[in-house]
MDTraj code that builds the backbone (N, CA, C; nanometers):
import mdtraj as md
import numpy as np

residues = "UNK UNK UNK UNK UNK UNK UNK UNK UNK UNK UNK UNK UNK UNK UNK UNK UNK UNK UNK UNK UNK UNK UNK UNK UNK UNK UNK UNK UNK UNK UNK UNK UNK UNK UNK UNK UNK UNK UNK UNK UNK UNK UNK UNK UNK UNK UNK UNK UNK UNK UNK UNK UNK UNK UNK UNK UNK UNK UNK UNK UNK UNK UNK UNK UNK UNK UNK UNK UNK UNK UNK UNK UNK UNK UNK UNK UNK UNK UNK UNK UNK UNK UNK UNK UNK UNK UNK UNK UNK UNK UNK UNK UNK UNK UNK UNK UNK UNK UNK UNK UNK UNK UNK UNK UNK UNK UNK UNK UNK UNK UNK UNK UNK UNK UNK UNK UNK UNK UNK UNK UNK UNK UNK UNK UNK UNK UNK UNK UNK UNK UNK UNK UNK UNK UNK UNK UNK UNK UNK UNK UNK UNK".split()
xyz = np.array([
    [-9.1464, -6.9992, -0.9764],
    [-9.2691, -7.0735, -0.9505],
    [-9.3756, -6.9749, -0.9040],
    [-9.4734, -6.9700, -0.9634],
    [-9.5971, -6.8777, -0.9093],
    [-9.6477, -6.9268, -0.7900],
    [-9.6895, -6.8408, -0.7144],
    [-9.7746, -6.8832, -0.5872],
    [-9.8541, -7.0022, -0.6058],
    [-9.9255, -6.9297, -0.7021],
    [-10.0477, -7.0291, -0.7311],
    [-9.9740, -7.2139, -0.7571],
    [-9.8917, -7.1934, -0.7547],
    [-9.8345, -7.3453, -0.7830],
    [-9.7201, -7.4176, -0.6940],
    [-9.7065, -7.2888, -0.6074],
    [-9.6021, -7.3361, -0.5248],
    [-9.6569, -7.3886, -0.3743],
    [-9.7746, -7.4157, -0.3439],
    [-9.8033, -7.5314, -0.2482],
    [-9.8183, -7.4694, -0.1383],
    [-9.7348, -7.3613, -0.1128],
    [-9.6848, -7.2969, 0.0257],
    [-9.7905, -7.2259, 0.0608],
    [-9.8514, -7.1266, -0.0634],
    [-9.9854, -7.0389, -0.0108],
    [-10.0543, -7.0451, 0.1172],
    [-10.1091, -6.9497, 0.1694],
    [-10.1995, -6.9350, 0.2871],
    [-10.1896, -7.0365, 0.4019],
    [-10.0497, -7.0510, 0.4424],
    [-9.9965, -7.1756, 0.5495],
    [-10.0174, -7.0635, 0.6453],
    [-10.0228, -6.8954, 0.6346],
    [-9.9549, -6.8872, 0.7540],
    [-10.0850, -6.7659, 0.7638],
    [-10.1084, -6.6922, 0.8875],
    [-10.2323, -6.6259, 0.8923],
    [-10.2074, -6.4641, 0.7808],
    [-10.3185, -6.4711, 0.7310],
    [-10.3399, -6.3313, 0.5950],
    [-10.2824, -6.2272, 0.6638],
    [-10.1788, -6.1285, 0.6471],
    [-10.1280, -5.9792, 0.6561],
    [-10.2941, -5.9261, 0.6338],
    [-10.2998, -5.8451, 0.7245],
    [-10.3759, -5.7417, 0.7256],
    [-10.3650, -5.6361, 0.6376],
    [-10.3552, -5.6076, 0.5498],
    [-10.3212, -5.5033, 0.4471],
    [-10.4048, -5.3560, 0.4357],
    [-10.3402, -5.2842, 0.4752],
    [-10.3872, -5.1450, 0.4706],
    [-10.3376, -5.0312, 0.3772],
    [-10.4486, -4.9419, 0.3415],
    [-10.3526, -4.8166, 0.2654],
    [-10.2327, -4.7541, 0.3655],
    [-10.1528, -4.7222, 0.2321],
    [-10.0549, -4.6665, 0.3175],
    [-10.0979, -4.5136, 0.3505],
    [-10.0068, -4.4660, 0.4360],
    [-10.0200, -4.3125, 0.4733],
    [-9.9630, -4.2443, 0.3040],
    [-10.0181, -4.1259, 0.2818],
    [-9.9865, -4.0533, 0.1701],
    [-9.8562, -3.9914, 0.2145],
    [-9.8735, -3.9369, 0.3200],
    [-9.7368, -3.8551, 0.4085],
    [-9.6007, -3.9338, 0.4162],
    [-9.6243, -4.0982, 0.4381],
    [-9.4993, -4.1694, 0.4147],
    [-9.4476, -4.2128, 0.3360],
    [-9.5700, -4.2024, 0.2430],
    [-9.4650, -4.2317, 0.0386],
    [-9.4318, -4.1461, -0.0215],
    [-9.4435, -3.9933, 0.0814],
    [-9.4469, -3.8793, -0.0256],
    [-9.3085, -3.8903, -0.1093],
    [-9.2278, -3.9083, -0.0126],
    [-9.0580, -3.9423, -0.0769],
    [-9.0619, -4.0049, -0.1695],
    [-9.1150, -4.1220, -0.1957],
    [-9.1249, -4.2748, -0.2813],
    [-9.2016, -4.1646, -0.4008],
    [-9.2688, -4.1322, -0.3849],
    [-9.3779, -4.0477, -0.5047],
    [-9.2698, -3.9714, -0.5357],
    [-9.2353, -3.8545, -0.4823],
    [-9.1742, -3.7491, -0.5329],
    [-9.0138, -3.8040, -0.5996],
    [-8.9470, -3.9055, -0.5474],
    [-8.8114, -3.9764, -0.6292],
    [-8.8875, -4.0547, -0.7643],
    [-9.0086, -4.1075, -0.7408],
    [-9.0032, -4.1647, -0.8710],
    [-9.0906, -4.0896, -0.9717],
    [-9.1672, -4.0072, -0.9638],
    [-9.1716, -3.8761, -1.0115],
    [-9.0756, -3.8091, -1.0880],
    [-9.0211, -3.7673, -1.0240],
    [-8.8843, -3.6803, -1.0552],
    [-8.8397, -3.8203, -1.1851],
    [-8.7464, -3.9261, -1.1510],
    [-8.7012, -4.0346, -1.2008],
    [-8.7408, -4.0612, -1.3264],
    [-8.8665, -4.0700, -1.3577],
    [-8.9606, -4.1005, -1.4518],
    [-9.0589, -4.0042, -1.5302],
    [-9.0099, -3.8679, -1.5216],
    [-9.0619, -3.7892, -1.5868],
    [-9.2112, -3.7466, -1.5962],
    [-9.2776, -3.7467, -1.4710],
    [-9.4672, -3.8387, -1.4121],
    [-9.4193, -3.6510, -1.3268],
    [-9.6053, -3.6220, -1.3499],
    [-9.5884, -3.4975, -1.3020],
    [-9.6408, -3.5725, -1.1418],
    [-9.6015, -3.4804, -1.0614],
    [-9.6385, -3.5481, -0.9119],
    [-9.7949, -3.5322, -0.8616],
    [-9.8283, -3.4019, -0.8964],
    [-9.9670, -3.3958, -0.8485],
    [-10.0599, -3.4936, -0.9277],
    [-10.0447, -3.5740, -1.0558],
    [-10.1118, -3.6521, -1.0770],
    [-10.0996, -3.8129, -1.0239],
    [-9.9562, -3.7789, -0.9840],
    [-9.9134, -3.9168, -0.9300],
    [-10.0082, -3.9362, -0.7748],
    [-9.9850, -3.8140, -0.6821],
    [-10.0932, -3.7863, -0.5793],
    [-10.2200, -3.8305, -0.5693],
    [-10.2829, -3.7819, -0.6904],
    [-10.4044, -3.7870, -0.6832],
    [-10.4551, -3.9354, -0.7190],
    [-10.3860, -3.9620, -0.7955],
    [-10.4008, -4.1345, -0.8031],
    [-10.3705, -4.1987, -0.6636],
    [-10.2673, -4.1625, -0.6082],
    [-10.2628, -4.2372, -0.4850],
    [-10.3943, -4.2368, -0.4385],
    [-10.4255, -4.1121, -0.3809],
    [-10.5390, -4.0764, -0.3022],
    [-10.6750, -4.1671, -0.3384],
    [-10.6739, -4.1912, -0.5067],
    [-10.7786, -4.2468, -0.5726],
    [-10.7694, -4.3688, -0.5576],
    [-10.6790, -4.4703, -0.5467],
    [-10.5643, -4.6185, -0.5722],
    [-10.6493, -4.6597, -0.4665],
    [-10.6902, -4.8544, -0.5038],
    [-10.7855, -4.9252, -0.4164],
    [-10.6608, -5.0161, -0.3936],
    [-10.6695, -5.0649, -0.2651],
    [-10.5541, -5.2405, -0.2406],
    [-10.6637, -5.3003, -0.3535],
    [-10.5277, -5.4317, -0.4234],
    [-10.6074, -5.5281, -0.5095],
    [-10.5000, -5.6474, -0.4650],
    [-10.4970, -5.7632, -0.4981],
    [-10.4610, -5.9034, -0.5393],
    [-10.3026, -5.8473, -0.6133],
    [-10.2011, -5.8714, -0.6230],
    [-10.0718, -5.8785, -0.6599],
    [-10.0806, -5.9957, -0.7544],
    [-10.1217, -5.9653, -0.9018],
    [-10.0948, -6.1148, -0.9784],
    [-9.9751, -6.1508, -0.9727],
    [-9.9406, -6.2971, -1.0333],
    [-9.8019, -6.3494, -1.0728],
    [-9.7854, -6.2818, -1.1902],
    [-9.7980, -6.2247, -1.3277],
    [-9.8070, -6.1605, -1.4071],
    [-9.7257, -6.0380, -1.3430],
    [-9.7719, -5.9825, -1.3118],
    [-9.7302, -5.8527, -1.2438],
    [-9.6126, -5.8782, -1.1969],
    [-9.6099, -5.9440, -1.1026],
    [-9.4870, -5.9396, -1.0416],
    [-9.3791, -5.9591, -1.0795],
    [-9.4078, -6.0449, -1.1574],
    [-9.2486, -6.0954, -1.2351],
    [-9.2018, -6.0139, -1.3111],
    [-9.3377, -5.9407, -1.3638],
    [-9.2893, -5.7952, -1.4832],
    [-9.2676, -5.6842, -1.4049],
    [-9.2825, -5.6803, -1.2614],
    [-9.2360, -5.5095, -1.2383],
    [-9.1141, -5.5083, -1.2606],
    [-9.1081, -5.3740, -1.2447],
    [-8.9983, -5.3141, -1.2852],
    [-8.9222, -5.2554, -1.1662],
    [-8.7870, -5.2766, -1.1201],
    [-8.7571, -5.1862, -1.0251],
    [-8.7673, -5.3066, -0.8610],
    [-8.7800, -5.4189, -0.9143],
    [-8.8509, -5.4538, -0.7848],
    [-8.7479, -5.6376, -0.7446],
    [-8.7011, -5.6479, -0.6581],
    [-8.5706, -5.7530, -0.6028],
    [-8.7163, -5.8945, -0.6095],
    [-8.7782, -5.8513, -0.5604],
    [-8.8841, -6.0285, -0.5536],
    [-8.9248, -6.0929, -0.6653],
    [-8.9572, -5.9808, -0.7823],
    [-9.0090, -6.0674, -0.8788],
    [-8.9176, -6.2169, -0.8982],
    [-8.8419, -6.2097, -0.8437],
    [-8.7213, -6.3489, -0.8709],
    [-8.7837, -6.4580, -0.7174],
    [-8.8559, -6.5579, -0.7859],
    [-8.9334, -6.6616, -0.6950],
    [-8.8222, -6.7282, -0.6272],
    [-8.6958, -6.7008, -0.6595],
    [-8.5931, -6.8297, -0.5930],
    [-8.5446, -6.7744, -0.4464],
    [-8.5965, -6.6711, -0.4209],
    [-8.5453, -6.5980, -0.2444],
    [-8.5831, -6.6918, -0.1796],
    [-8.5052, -6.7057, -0.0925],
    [-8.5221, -6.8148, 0.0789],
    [-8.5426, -6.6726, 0.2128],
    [-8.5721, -6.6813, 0.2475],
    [-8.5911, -6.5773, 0.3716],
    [-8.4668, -6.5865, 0.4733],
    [-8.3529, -6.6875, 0.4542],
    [-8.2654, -6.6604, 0.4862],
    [-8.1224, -6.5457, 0.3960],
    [-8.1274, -6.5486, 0.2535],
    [-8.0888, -6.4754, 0.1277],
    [-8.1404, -6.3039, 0.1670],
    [-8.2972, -6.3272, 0.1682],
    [-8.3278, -6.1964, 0.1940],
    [-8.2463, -6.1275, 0.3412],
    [-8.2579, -6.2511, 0.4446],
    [-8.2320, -6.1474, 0.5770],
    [-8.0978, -6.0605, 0.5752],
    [-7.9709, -6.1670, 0.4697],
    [-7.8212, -6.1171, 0.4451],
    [-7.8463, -6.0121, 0.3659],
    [-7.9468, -6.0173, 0.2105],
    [-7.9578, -5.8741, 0.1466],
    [-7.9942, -5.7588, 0.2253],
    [-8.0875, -5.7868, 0.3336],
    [-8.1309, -5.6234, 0.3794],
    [-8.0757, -5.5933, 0.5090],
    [-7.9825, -5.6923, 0.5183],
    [-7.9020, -5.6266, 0.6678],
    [-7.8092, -5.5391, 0.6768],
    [-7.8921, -5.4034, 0.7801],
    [-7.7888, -5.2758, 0.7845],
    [-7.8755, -5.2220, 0.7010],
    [-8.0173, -5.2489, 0.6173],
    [-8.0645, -5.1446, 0.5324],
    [-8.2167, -5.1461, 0.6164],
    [-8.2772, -5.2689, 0.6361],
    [-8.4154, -5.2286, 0.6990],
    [-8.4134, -5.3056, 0.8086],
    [-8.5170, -5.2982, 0.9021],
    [-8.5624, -5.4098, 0.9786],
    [-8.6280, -5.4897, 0.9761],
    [-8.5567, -5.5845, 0.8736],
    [-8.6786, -5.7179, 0.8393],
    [-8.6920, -5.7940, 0.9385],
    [-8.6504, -5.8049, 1.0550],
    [-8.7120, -5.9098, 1.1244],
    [-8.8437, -5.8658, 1.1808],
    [-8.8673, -5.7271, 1.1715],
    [-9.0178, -5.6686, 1.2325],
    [-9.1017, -5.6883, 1.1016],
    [-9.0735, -5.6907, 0.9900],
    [-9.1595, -5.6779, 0.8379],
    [-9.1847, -5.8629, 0.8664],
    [-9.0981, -5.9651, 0.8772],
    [-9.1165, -6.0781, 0.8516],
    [-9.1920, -6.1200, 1.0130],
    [-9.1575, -6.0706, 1.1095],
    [-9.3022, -6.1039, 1.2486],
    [-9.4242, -6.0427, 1.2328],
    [-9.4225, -5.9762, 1.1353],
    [-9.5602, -5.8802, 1.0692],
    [-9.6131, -5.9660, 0.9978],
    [-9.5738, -5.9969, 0.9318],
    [-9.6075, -6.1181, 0.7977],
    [-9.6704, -6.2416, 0.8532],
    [-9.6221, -6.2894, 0.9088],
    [-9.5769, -6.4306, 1.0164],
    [-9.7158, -6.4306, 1.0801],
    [-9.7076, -6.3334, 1.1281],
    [-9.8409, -6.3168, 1.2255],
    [-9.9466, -6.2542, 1.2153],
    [-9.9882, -6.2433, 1.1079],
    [-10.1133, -6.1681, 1.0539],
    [-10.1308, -6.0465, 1.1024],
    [-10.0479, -5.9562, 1.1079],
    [-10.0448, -5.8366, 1.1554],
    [-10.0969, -5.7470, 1.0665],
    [-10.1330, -5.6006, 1.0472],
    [-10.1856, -5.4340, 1.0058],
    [-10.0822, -5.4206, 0.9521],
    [-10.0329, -5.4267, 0.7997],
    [-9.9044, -5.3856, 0.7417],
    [-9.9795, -5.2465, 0.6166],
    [-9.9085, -5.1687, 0.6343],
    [-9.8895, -5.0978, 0.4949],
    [-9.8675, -5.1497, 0.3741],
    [-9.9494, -5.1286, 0.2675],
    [-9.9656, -5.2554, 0.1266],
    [-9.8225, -5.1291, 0.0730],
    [-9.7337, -5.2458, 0.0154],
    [-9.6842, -5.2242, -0.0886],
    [-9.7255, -5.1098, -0.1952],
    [-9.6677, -5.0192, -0.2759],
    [-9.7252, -4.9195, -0.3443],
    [-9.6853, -4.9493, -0.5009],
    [-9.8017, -4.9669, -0.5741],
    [-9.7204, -5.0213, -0.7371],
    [-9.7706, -4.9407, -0.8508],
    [-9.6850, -4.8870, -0.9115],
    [-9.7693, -4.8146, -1.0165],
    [-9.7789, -4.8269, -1.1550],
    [-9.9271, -4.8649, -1.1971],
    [-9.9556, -4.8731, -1.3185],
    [-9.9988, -4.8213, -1.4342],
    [-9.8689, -4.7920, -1.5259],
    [-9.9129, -4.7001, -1.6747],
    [-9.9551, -4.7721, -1.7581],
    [-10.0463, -4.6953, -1.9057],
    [-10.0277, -4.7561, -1.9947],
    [-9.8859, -4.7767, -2.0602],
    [-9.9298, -4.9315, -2.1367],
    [-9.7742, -4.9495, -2.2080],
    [-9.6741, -4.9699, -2.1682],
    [-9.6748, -4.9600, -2.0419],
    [-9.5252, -4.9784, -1.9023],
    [-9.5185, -5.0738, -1.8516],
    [-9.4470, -5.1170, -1.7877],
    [-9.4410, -5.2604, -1.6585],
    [-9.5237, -5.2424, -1.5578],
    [-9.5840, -5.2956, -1.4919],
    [-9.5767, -5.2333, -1.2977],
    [-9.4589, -5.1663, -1.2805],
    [-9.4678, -5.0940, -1.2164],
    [-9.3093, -5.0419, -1.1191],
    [-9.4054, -5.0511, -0.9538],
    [-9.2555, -5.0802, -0.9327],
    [-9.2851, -5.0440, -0.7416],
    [-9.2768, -4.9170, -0.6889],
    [-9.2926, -4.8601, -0.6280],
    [-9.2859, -4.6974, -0.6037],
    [-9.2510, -4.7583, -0.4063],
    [-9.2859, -4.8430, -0.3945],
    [-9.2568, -4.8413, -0.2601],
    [-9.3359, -4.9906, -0.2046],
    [-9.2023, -5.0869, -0.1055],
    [-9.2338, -5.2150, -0.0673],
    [-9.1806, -5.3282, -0.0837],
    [-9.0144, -5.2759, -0.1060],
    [-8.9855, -5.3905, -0.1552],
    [-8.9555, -5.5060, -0.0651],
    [-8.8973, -5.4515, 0.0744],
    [-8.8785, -5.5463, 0.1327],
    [-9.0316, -5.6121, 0.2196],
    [-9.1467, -5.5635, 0.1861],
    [-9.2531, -5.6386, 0.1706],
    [-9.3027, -5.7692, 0.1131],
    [-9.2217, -5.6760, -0.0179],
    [-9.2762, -5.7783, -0.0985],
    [-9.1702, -5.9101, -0.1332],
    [-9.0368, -5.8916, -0.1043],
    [-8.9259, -5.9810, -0.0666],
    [-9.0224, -6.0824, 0.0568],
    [-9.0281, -6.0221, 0.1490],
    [-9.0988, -6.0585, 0.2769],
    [-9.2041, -6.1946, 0.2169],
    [-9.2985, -6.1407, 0.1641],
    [-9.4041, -6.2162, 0.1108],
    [-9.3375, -6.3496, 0.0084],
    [-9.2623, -6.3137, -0.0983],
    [-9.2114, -6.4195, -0.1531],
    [-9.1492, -6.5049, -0.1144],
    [-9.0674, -6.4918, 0.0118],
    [-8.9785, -6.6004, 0.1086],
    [-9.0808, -6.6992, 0.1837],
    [-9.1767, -6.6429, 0.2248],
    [-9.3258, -6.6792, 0.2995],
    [-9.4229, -6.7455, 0.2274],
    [-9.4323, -6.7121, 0.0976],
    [-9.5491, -6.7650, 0.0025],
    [-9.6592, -6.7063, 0.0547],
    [-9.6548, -6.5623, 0.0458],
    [-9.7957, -6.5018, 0.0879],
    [-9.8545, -6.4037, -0.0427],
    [-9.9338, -6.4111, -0.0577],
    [-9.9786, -6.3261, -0.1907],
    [-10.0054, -6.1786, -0.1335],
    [-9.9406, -6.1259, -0.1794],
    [-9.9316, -5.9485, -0.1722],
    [-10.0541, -5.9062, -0.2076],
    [-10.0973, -5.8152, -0.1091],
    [-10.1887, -5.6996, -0.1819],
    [-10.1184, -5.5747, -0.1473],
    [-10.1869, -5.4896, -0.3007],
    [-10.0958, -5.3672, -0.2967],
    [-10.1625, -5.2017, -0.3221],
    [-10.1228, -5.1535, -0.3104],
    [-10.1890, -5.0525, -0.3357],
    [-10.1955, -5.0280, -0.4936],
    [-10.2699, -5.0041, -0.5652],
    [-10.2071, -4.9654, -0.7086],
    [-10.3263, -4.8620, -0.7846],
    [-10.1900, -4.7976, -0.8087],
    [-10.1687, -4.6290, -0.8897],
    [-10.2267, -4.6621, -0.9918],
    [-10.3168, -4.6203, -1.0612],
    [-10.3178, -4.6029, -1.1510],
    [-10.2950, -4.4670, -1.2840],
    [-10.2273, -4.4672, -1.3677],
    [-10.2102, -4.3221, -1.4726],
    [-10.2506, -4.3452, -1.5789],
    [-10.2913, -4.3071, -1.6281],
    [-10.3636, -4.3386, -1.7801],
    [-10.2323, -4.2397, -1.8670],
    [-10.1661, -4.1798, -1.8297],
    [-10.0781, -4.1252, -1.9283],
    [-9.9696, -4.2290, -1.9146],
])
top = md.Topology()
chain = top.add_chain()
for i, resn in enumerate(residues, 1):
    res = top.add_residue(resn, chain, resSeq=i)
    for name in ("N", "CA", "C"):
        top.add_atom(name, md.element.get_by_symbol(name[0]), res)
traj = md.Trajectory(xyz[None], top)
């Protein structure tokens, strides 16, 4: 079910959405880099260049690489998937409460899917919630 149709939208106060630090995706850049055959310094410089936008339903369902595009998560499903891997109960009181979060990082080629490069349990976060993601997004023209 798309946001847009699932009723739930904007019940709860807007995430503050911010760029992320370049220094904390460098990992996320440089694994999917490497992964995907993407030279890094152009992947960089797009970051650096990359505006937050709106997370369509389109998008999402087509990234690639990414556990939320699947609308059927309950935020109880998610808390058993990421336990022992993150601390979602601080990502989901972030959410909850209109808090300063780091946007999600998504990157867009020609001819490709979205991929996520970094956010998933964000963006898990957001789909259990019915909050519309904003994200950072890469763009590459190669």
């Amino acid at each position: 079910i798309p946001l847009s149709e699932s009723g739930i939208e904007n019940e709860l106060p807007k995430p503050q959405w911010q760029k992320p630090s370049l220094a904390e995706e460098m990992g996320e850049l440089e694994r999917h880099a490497e992964e995907y055959g993407i030279d890094l310094a152009s992947v960089v410089r797009a970051f650096e260049q990359a505006e937050l936008q709106e997370l369509s339903d389109e998008d999402w369902v087509n990234m690639e690489n990414c556990d939320s595009k699947d609308p059927t998560w309950t935020i109880e499903q998610i808390r058993e998937h990421l336990d022992g891997k993150r601390d979602f109960q601080k990502i989901e009181d972030g959410l909850k409460s209109g808090h300063t979060i780091p946007a999600p990082v998504v990157l867009y080629r020609k001819c490709h899917s979205p991929n996520l490069l970094a956010g998933n349990s964000r963006l898990l976060g957001c789909r259990a919630l019915g909050i519309r993601p904003t994200v950072l997004a890469i763009h590459l023209d190669k």
